[in-house]
Structures are given as C-alpha cells and as structure tokens.
N, C-alpha and C positions, 0 to 999 in steps of 0.2 A: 383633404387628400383621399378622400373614399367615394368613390360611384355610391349615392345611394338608393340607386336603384339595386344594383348586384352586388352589393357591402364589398365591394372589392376595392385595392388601391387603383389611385387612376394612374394609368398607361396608357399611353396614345403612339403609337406605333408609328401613324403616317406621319409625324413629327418626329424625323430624326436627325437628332445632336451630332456636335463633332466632339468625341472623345482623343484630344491631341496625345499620341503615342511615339512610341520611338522606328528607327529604322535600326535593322540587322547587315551589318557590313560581314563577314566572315571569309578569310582567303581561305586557300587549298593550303596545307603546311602547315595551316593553327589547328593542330591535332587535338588536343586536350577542353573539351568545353567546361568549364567551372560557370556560367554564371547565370546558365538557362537551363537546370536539372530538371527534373519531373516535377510540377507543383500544381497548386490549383489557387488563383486569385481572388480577390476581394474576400479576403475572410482569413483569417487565423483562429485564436481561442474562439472569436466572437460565433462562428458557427455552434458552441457546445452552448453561449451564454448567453446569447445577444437573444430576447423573446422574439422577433421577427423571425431571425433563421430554425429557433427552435421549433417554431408553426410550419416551417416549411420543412422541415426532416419530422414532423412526430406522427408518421407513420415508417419511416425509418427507425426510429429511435426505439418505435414498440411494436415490431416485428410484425407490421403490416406491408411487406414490400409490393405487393399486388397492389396495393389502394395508395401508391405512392406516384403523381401526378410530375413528373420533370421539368415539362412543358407550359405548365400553369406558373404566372407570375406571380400571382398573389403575392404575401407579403416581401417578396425579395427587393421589392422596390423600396421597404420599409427599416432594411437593415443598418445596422452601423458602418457597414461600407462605404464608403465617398460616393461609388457610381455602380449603376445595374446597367451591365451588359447585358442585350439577350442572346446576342451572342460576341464571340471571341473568334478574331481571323490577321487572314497574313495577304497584301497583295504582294505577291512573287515580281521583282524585278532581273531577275536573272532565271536562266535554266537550271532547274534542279531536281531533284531526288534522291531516291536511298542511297545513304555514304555518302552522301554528298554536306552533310553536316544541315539538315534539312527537321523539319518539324516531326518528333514524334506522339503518339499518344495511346491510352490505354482507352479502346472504343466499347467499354460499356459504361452504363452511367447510371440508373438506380444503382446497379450489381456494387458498381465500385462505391459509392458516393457511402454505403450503408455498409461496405467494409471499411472503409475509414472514419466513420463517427464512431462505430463500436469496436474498432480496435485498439483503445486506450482503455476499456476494460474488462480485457484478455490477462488471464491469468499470470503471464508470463512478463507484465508491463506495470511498474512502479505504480501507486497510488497516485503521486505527484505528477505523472506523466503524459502531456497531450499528444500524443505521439505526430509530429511535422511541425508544431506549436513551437518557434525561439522561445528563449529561456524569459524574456521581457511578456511575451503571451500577446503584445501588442500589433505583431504583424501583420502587414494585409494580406499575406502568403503562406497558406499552408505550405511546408516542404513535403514530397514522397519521397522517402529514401528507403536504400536497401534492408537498413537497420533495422526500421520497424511494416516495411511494407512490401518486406521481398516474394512473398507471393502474386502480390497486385500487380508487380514488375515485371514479372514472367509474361505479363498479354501485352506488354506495349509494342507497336507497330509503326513504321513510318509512314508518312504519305506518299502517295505515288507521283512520278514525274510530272512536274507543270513547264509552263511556259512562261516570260516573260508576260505581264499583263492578267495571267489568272491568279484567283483568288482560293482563298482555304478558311472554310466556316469551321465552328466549332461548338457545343454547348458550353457555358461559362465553368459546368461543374466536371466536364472530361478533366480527368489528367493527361497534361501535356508538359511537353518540354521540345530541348534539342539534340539531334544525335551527339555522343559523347565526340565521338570520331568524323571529321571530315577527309577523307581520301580521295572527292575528286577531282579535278584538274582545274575547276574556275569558282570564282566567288558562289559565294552562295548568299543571297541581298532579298530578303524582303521589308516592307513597310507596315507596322503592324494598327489592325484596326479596328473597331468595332460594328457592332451596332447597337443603336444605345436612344432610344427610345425618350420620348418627352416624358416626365415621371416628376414628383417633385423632389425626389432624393437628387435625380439629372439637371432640374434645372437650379439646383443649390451649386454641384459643381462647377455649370456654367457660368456662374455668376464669378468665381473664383479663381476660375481659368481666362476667364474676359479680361478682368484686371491685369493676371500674370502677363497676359499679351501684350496690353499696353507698359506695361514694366517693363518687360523686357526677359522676366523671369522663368525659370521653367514652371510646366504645370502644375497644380498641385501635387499631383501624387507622384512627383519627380524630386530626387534632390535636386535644388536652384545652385548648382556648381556654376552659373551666369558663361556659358560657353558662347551664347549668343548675344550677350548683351552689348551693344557699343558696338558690334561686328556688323560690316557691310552683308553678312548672310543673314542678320535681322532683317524680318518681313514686319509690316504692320498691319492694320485692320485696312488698308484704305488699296493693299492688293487682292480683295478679299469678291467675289460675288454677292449678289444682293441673295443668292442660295447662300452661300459660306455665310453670311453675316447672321441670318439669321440660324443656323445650325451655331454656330459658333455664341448666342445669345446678344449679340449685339444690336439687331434691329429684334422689334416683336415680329411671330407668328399671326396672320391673320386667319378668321376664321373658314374664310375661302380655302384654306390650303389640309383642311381637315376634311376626313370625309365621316359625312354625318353631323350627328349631333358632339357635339363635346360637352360631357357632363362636369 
C-alpha cells in the first residue's frame, strides 16, 4: 500500500468510489436542530492515538503550524477510520441559504484543526478529558461544542445561497455543521457526498458496502435500522451503470481508466 518510488500511501484520485451517504429532508417550522451540531468526522479519540493520524498532526502537535501541509494525503489514507474523504460536500436539491437551516462551518483549517488537538491540554480541562471525544472514546465524530470550544464557535459562518443542482465542497478537517435555526419558508434538502478516492483503506470499505447492497442493509457506517429492506424503494446493483458499478466496487477498474502509470 505504499508507492515506492515516493514512500507515500497509494492514492489514485482518477478512481473515484461511491461513498453511499444519506439525504437531508428539513421543513421550515423544524426550528430546533439537534442532530447536525458543529463536528468534524472520521475520527474521535483515534486522532490523539491512532499512529497514522498522529503523523499527520505532528507538526501541529509540536508547534510547527507553518510546516503543517493540509493538503497532503499522506498517511490519512492509513488511519483507523473506515473511509478517507478528500473531501466532504452537499448536492443542494432545493433553494437555500442563511436561516434557511442550511450548511454552516468555521473556514480556517490548520488554525482550527491545531486549536482542537491542543485544547484538552489547557489548563482549565480535566486530565481524563478529550474534549468533543464521547465518554466510550470510540466515535467516528469528533463533537465541537460550546463547552469546550466557544472561542472556535465565534468564526462559524454559513454558506451562501445555491440553487437546486449545485454543489458545496469542503476539506474533511473544516468544522461544519447545520444552522441551529430554520426560519425560511421552504425545505431545505440536500444529498450528502463525497469524494473519495481509490486508496486501500477505500477500497476495504467498498468491499463492505457491496455486500450491504446486496443485503439490503444500510452501509456500513450507518446503523442497519433495514428502512429499505423488503421495500419497493429498494434498488439493486443491476440499476446501476457500468460507471456506478465500478465506483461502487462491483465490476474491477481497468487500467485504461487511470492516467498514467499505477504504482
């Protein structure tokens, strides 16, 4: 799993997976969001313990923020996390924007990434305390809460009005969430997605998700509450494109469909 030409993990970009996610339905009137607060995914404790993610913070970790590379993949492909997004995004099926109960997030990313690894050891913060880390340590969700990260809170911003049809990127390590408050007059609906690169952490998932397809089951990194199972809204592989099938790992990639060499 390493290029040895450039000792780097292998990534292959123009091979990209389908990471299956969910859809955001929200009316106007559902005031209160409980369920999409500020957080940041794939990683909980495992960012402070996991040896791959600590390769990829220890220049954060040892107050090198200049020599600190966001953009580089390197070992994230290598962590305890199910799947490496390179990025994080939304296709907008409705009109929306601010107060509209719409995507917010805090748009710096060494700045923040390096106040929240070293703010659990802040004077002010229990020994025992990962601060956004559940009490089990085992989530793939960091939380940001007021509690312990109300400075960081202060810069979150919403995204600006889209249209039916466009899209919203994001690096995997921004803090994001949803506005607490929807006050405006129509759904607010997107489709959430990634981009998610061939890798072999990726194509472990896919192997996993293949199956749950044919089961019937949700993906892996969903609870399987079987909402689709036995239902006429179950789809199978065989509505799938010979592009879907292969993003989805069901038929192989050929080498025609890479550019270059693949090491």
């Amino acid at each position: 799993s390493v290029d040895h030409e450039t000792d780097e993990p292998v990534c292959v970009p123009e091979l990209d997976l389908t990471y299956v996610d969910r859809w955001r339905h929200r009316l106007p009137g559902f005031e209160v969001q409980t369920g999409m607060k500020e957080h940041l995914d794939n990683g909980g404790m495992c960012r402070w313990a996991d040896p791959a993610w600590k390769e990829v913070y220890a220049p954060l970790m040892e107050g090198r923020l200049d020599e600190y590379d966001a953009w580089r993949v390197g070992s994230r492909v290598n962590t305890s996390a199910q799947f490496f997004r390179s990025f994080q995004g939304w296709l907008a099926l409705t009109e929306q924007g601010p107060k509209d109960g719409t995507l917010e997030v805090v748009p710096l990313l060494a700045e923040s990434m390096a106040y929240l690894l070293l703010r659990p050891f802040a004077s002010d913060v229990p020994a025992h305390q990962f601060c956004g880390v559940t009490d089990s340590g085992g989530a793939e969700v960091l939380e940001i809460t007021c509690k312990w990260h109300a400075a960081l809170l202060r810069g979150k911003v919403s995204v600006g009005r889209v249209e039916p049809g466009d899209t919203v990127w994001w690096h995997p390590d921004i803090v994001h969430g949803v506005e607490e408050h929807h006050s405006g007059s129509k759904p607010s609906n997107v489709v959430y997605v990634a981009a998610a690169p061939m890798c072999p952490q990726n194509a472990g998932y896919m192997r996993k998700q293949r199956e749950a397809l044919r089961r019937g089951d949700a993906p892996p990194d969903f609870p399987n509450i079987g909402v689709e199972k036995g239902s006429t809204r179950m789809k199978g592989e065989e509505t799938l494109t010979e592009l879907g099938k292969r993003q989805m790992g069901i038929v192989p990639w050929q080498q025609s469909d890479v550019k270059g060499e693949v090491k």
